[in-house]
C-alpha beads as a LAMMPS data file, in Angstrom:
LAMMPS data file: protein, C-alpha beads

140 atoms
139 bonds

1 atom types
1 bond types

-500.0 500.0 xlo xhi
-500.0 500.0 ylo yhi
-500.0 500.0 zlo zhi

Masses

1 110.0

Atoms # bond

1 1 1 -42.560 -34.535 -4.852
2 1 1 -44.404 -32.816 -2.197
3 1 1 -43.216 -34.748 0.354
4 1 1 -39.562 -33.391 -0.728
5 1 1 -40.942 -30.275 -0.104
6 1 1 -42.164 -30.740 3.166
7 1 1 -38.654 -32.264 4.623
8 1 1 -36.680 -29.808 3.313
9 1 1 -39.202 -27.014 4.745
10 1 1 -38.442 -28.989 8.147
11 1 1 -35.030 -29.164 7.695
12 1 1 -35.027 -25.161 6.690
13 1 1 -36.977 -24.451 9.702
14 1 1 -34.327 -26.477 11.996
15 1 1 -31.524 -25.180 10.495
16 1 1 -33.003 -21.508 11.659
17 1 1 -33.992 -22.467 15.267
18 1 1 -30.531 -24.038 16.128
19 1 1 -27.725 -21.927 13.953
20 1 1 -28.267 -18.841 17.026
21 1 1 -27.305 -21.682 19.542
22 1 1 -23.580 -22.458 17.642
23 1 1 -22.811 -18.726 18.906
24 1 1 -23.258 -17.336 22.124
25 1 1 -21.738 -14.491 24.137
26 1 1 -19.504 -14.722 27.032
27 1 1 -21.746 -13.608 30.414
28 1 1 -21.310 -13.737 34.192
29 1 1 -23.853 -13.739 36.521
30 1 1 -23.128 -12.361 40.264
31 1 1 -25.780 -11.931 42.963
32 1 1 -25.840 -11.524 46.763
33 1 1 -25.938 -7.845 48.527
34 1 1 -22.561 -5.600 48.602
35 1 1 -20.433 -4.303 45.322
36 1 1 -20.431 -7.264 42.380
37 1 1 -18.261 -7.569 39.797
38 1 1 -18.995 -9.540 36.645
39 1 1 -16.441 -10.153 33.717
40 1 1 -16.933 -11.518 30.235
41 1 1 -14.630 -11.757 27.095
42 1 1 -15.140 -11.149 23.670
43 1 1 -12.731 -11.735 20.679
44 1 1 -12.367 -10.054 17.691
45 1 1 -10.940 -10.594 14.164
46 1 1 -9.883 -7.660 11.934
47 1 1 -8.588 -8.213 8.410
48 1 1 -6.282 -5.767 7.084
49 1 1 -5.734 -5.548 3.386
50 1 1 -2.544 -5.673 2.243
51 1 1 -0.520 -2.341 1.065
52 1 1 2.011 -1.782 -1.570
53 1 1 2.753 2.247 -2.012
54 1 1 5.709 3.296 -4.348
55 1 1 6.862 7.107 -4.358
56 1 1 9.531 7.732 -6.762
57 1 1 9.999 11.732 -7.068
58 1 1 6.670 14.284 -6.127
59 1 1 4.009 12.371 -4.080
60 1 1 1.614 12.249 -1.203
61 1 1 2.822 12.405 2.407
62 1 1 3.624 8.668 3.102
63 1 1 4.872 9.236 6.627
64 1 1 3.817 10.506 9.896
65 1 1 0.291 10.093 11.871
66 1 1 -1.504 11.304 9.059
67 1 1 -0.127 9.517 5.641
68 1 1 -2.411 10.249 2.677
69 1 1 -1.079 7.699 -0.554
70 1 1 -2.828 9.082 -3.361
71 1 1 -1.836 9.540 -6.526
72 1 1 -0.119 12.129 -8.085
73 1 1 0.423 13.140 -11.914
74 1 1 3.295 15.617 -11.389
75 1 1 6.009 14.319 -13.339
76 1 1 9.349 15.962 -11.848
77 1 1 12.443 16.639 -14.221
78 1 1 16.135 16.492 -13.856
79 1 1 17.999 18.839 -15.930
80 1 1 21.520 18.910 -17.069
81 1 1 23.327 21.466 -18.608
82 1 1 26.910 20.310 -19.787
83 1 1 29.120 22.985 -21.322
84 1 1 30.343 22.147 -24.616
85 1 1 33.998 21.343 -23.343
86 1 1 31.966 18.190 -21.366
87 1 1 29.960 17.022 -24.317
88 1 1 31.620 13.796 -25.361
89 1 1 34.142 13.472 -22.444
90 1 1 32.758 10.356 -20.718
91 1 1 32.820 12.625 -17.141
92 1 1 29.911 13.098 -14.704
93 1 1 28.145 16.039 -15.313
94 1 1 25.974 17.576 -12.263
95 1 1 22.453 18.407 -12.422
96 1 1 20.726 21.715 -12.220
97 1 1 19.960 23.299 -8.490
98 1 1 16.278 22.710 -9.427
99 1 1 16.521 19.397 -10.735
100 1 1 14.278 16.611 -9.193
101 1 1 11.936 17.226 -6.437
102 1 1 14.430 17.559 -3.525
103 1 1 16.732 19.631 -5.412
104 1 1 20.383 18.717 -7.425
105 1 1 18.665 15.882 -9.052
106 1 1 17.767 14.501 -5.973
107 1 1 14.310 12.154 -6.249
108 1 1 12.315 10.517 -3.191
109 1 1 11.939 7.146 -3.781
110 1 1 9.997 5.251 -1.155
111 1 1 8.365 1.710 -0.941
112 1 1 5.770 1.141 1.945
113 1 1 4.624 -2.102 2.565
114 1 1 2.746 -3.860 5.398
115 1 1 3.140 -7.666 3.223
116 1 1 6.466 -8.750 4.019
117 1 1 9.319 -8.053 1.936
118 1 1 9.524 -5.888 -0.580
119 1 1 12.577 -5.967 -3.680
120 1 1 12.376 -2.647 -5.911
121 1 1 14.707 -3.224 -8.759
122 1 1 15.756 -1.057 -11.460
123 1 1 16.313 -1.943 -15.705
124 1 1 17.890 0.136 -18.123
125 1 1 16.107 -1.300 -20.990
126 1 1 17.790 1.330 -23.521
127 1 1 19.712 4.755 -23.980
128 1 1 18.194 7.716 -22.828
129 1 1 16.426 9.550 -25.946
130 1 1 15.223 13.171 -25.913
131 1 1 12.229 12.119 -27.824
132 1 1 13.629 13.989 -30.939
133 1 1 15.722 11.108 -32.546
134 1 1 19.046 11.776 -30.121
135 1 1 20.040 9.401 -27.523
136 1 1 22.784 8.341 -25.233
137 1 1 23.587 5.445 -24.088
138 1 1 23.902 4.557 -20.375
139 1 1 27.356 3.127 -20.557
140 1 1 28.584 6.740 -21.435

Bonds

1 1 1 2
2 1 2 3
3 1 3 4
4 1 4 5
5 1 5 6
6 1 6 7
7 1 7 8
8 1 8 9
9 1 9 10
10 1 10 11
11 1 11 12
12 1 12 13
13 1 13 14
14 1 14 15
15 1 15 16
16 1 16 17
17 1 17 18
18 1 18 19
19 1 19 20
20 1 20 21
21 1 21 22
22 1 22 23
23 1 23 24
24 1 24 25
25 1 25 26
26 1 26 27
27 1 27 28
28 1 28 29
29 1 29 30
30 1 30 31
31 1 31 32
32 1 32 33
33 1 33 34
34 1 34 35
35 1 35 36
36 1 36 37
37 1 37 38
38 1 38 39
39 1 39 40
40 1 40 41
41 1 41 42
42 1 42 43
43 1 43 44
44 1 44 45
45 1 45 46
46 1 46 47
47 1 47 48
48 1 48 49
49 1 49 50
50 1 50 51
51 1 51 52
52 1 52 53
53 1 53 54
54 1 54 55
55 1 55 56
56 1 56 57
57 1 57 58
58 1 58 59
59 1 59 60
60 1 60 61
61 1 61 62
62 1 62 63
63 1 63 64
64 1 64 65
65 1 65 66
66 1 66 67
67 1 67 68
68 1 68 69
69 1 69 70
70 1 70 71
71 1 71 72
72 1 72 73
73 1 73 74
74 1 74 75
75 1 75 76
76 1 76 77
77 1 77 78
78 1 78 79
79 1 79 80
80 1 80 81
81 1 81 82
82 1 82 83
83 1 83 84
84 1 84 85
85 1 85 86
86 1 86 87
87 1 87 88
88 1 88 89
89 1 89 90
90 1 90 91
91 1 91 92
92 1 92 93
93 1 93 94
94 1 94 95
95 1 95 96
96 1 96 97
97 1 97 98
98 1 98 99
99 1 99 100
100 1 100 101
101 1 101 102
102 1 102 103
103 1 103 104
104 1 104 105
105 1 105 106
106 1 106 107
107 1 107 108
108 1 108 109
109 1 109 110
110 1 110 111
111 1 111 112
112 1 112 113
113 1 113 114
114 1 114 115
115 1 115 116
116 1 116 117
117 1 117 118
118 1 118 119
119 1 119 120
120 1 120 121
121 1 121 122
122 1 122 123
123 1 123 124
124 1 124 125
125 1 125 126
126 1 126 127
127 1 127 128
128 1 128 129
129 1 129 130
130 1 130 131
131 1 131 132
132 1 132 133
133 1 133 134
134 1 134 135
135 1 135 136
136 1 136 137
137 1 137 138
138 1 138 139
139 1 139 140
C-alpha cells in the first residue's frame, strides 16, 4: 500500500515538472551591434457562443454598432375598426393609423442569427377570439 503511494507521488511530481515543457512561446533571439529586429507569433482561439434573437413588433435596437437584444414586455396591438356595412362581407378591412409598432398595422419582425440558417415559420392553430367567447376564423 505505501509503496502505491510513493509511485504515484513520483508520477504526480513528474507530471508537474514536464506539463510547462508541452507549451512554450514563440521567441527570437538577435544579437550583434546596429538596429535588431526580432519576430515571434502567437495564435489565438476565441469561441463565440452562438445567437438566436427574434423581434416580432416593439423591441431592443438589433442593428447598428451598438445592438442591445434585451427583452422587452411591451405587447403592441393592432386595431381594426370595420363599419357595420363590412361586418360579415368577407373584404379586407384596414387597420387603425396607430396600429402595430410602425404604424397601419405594420409589426417589425426580425431574426438575427450568427448559427447558420435560420427558418421562422408561422401556424394558425385557431380563429382569432377576443377573449370574451367571439371569434373569427382565419379563412374569413
Amino acid at each position: 500500500m505505501r509503496t502505491s503511494i510513493v509511485v504515484r507521488s513520483l508520477v504526480i511530481a513528474a507530471a508537474g515538472v514536464a506539463i510547462p515543457l508541452l507549451a512554450q512561446a514563440g521567441s527570437s533571439v538577435q544579437t550583434g551591434a546596429g538596429a535588431l529586429t526580432a519576430t515571434a507569433q502567437v495564435q489565438f482561439s476565441i469561441t463565440i457562443p452562438q445567437v438566436l434573437y427574434l423581434r416580432v413588433g416593439t423591441g431592443s435596437v438589433y442593428t447598428g454598432a451598438t445592438p442591445s437584444y434585451a427583452n422587452n414586455g411591451t405587447i403592441d396591438l393592432i386595431n381594426f375598426t370595420p363599419t357595420s356595412a363590412q361586418v360579415g362581407t368577407g373584404t379586407a378591412v384596414a387597420a387603425t393609423a396607430a396600429s402595430g409598432d410602425l404604424a397601419n398595422g405594420i409589426e417589425t419582425a426580425a431574426v438575427v442569427s450568427n448559427s447558420g440558417n435560420v427558418t421562422l415559420n408561422a401556424t394558425a392553430t385557431g380563429a382569432l377570439s377576443d377573449g370574451a367567447g367571439d371569434s373569427i376564423a382565419f379563412t374569413q
